[in-house]
C-alpha positions as CSV (number, residue, x, y, z in Angstrom):
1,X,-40.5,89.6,-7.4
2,X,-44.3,90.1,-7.9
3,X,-45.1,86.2,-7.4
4,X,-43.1,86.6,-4.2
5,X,-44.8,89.8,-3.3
6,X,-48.4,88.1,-3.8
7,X,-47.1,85.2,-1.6
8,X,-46.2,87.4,1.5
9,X,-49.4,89.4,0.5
10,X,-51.8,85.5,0.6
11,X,-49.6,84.7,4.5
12,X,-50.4,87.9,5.9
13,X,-54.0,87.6,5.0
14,X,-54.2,83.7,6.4
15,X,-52.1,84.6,9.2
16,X,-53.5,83.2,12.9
17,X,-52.4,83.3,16.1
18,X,-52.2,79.4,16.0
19,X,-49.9,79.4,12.6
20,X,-47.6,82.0,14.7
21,X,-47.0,79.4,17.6
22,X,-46.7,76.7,15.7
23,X,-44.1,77.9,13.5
24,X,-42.4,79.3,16.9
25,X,-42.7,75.5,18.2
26,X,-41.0,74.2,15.2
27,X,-38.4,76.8,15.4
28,X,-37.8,75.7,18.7
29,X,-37.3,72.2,18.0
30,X,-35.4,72.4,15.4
31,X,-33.5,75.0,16.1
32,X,-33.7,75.8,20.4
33,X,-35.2,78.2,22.6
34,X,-32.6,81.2,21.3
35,X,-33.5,80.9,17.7
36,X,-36.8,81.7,17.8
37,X,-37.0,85.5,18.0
38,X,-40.1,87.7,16.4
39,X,-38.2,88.7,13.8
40,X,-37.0,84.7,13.2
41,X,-40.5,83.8,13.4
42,X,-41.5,86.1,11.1
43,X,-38.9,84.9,8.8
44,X,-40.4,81.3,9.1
45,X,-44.1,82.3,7.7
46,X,-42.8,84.9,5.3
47,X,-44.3,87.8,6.3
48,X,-42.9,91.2,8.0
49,X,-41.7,91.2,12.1
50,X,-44.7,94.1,12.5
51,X,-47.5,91.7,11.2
52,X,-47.2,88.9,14.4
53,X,-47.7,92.1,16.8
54,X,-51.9,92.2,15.7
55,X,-51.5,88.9,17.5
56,X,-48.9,89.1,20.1
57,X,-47.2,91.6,22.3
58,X,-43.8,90.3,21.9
59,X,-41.6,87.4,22.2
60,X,-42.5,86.8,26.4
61,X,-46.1,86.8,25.5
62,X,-45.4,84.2,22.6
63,X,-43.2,82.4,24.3
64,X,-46.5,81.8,26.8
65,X,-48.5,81.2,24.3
66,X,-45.9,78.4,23.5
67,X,-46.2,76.9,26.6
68,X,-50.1,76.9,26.2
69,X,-49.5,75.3,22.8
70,X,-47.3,72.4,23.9
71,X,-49.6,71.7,27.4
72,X,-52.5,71.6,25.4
73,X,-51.3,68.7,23.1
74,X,-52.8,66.4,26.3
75,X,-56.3,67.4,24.7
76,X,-55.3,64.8,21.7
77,X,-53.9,62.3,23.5
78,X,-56.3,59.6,23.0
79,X,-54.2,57.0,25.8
80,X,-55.4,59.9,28.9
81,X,-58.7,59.6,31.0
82,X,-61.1,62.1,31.4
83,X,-61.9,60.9,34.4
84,X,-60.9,58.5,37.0
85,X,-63.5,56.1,36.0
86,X,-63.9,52.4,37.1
87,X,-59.4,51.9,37.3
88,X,-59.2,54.4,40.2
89,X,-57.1,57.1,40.6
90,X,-53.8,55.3,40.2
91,X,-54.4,54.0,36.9
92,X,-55.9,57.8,36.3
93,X,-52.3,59.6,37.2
94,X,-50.4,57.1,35.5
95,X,-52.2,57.6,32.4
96,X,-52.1,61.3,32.8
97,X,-48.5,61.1,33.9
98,X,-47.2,59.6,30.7
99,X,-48.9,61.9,29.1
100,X,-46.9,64.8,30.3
101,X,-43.7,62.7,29.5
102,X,-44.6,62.3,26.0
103,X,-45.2,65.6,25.5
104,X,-42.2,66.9,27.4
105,X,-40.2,64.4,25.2
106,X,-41.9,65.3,22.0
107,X,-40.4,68.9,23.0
108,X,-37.0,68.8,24.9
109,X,-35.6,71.8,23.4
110,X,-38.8,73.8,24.4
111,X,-40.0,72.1,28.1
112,X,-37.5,74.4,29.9
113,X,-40.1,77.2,28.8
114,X,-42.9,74.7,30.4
115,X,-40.7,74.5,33.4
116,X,-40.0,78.3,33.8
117,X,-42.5,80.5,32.4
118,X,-44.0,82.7,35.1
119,X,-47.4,81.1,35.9
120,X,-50.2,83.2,35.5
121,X,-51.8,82.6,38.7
122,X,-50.0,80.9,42.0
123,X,-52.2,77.8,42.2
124,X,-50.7,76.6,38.3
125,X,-48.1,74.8,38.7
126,X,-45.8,73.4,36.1
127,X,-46.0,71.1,33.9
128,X,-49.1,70.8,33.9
129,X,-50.1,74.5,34.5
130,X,-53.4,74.4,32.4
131,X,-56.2,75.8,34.3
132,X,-58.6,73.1,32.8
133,X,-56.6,69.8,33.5
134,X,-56.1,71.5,36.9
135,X,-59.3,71.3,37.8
136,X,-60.4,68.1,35.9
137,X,-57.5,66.8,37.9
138,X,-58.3,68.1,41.5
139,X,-62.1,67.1,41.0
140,X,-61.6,63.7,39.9
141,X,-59.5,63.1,42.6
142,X,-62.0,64.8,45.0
143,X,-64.5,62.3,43.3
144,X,-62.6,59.4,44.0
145,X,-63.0,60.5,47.8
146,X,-59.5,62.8,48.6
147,X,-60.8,65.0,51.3
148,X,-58.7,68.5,50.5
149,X,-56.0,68.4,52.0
150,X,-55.2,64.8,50.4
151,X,-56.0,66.3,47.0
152,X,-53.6,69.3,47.6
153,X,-50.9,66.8,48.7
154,X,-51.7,65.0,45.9
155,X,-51.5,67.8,43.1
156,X,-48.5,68.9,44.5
157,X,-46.7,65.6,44.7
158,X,-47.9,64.8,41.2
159,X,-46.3,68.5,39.7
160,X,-42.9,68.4,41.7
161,X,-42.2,64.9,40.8
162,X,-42.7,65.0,36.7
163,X,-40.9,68.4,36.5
164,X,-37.8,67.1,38.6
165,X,-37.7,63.7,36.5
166,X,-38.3,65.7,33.3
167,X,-36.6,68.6,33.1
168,X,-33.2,66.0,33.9
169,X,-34.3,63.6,31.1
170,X,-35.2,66.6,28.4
171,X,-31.8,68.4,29.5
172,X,-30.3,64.9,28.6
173,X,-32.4,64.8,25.5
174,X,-30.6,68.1,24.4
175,X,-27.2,67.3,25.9
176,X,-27.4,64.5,22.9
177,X,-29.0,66.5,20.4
178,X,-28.1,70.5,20.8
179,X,-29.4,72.9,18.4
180,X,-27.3,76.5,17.6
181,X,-30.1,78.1,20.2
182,X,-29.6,75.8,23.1
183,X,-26.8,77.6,24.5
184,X,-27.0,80.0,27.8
185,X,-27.2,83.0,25.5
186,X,-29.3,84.7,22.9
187,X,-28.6,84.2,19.5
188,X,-30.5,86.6,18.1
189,X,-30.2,90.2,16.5
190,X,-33.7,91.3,17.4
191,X,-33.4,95.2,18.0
192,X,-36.7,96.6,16.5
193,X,-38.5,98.8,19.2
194,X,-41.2,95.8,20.1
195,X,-38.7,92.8,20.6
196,X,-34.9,94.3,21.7
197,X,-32.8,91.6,22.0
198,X,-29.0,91.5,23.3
199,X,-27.1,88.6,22.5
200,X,-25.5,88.9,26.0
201,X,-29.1,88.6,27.5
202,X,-29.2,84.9,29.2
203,X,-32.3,82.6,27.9
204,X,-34.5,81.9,30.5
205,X,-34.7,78.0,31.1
206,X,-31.9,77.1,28.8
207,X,-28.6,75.2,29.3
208,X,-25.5,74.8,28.0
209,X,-24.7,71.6,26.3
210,X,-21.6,69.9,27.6
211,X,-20.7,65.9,26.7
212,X,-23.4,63.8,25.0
213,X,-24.0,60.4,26.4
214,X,-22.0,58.8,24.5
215,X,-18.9,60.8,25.2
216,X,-19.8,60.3,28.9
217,X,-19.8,56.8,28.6
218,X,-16.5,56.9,26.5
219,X,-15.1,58.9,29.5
220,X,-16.4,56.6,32.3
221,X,-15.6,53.1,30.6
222,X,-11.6,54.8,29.6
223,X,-8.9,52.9,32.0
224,X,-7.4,57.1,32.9
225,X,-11.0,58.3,32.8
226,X,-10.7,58.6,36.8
227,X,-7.5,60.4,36.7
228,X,-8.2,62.4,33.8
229,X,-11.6,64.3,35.8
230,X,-9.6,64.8,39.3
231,X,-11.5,61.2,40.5
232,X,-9.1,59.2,42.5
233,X,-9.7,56.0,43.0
234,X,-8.0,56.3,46.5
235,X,-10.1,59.8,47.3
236,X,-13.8,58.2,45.7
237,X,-13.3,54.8,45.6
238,X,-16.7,53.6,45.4
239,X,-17.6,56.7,42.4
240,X,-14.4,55.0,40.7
241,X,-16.2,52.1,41.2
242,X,-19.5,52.8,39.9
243,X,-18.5,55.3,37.2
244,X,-19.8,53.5,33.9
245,X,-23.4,52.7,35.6
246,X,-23.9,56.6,36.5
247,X,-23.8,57.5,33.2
248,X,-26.8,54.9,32.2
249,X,-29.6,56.1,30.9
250,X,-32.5,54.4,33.0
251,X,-35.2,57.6,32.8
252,X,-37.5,55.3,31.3
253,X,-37.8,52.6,34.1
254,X,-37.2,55.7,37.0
255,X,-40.3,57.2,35.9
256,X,-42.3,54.1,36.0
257,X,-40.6,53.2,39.6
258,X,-40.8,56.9,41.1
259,X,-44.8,57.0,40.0
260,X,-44.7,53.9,42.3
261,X,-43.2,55.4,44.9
262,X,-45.1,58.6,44.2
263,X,-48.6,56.6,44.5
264,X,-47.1,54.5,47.8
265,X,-47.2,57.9,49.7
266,X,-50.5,58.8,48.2
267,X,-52.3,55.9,49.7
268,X,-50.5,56.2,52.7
269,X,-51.7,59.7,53.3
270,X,-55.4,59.0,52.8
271,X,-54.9,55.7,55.1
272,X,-53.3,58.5,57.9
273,X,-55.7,61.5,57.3
């Protein structure tokens, strides 16, 4: 009991903001967005719920320090430009593109937070809603001679396409792998004063896993599968069709094509402005 005592005693005194969101982004992965509750956290670094409110207010303001967390793991990504350099600004979005997809990826169970959190300020948009790759991002573009309004077309494009193409691969991501948390309501007993929590309370940017992918392609390559979802060949003829190749999982190459596309309309804009 004392050892264990002295331990708790040694955690509080190391304790850090940065050790409480990482142990709340490890919860999260392993575990969803649900699990991961002040007094959950608390559990995790073995110290009491009240110590983690020196550092935060409670769970909304660690949930955005989350988000800050994740977003900033760009910083180490060796593989992203600084600047747009002598490739141009294609080869600079791509790069900077794939970087939000590997993070987003390295994080399913969490990027509905990235996707949903409240920005702090209107002009930060999701996912990448960091003030400082904001602006690297809008000046290098305005470097690489986008008047403003092509660099606001730009930074707009960019954001709307990697949060509609990611948020449907992560959901599918945890569609294949849900965690107890994942589901559309809490799972936690949080109901100290600082952190109330009712179980009924919906999780903000969470789903609720249905079929994995490979159940879905059981379904769609079965002879009744048709029948068996209310799909008549006679009524949908060309979904009967086409059933087993709407359930392939082609993110991968759809990212690389819709960049593309994304880039297509870019150029064409500053060609037209």
């Amino acid at each position: 009991m004392r050892e264990l005592e002295a331990q708790r005693a040694e955690s509080r005194r190391r304790l850090s903001l940065d050790q409480i969101v990482s142990a709340t982004v490890d919860l999260i992965d392993e575990q969803g967005i649900a699990a991961a509750s002040m007094r959950t956290v608390a559990r995790q670094l073995g110290v009491q719920v009240m110590a983690l409110y020196r550092y935060v207010a409670n769970r909304e303001d660690l949930f955005d320090a989350v988000v800050d967390h994740i977003v900033g793991e760009l910083d180490d990504d060796p593989t992203i430009q600084q600047d747009v350099g002598d490739d141009g600004w294609q080869s600079y979005l791509t790069d900077l593109a794939w970087g939000v997809r590997r993070y987003a990826r390295a994080h399913p169970h969490a990027f509905p937070l990235v996707a949903t959190r409240p920005p702090s300020a209107p002009w930060i948009n999701p996912p990448l809603r960091s003030l400082r790759w904001i602006e690297t991002m809008l000046a290098n573009l305005s470097q690489a001679g986008f008047n403003d309004e092509q660099v606001l077309f730009t930074y707009r494009s960019f954001n709307s396409f990697l949060l509609g193409h990611l948020l449907l691969e992560t959901s599918a991501m945890v569609i294949d792998d849900p965690k107890p948390g994942d589901g559309s309501f809490q799972a936690g007993d949080d109901t100290g004063a600082h952190d109330p929590v009712d179980p009924a309370d919906p999780v903000p940017g969470s789903i609720s896993p249905t079929r994995t992918t490979a159940k879905r392609k059981a379904l769609a390559n079965a002879e009744t599968t048709s029948e068996l979802l209310g799909v008549k060949p006679s009524d949908y003829p060309v979904i009967h069709r086409l059933r087993a190749g709407l359930t392939e999982d082609h993110f991968e190459q759809e990212f690389g094509a819709g960049l593309d596309i994304l880039f297509g309309r870019i150029a064409n804009k500053m060609d037209h402005v």
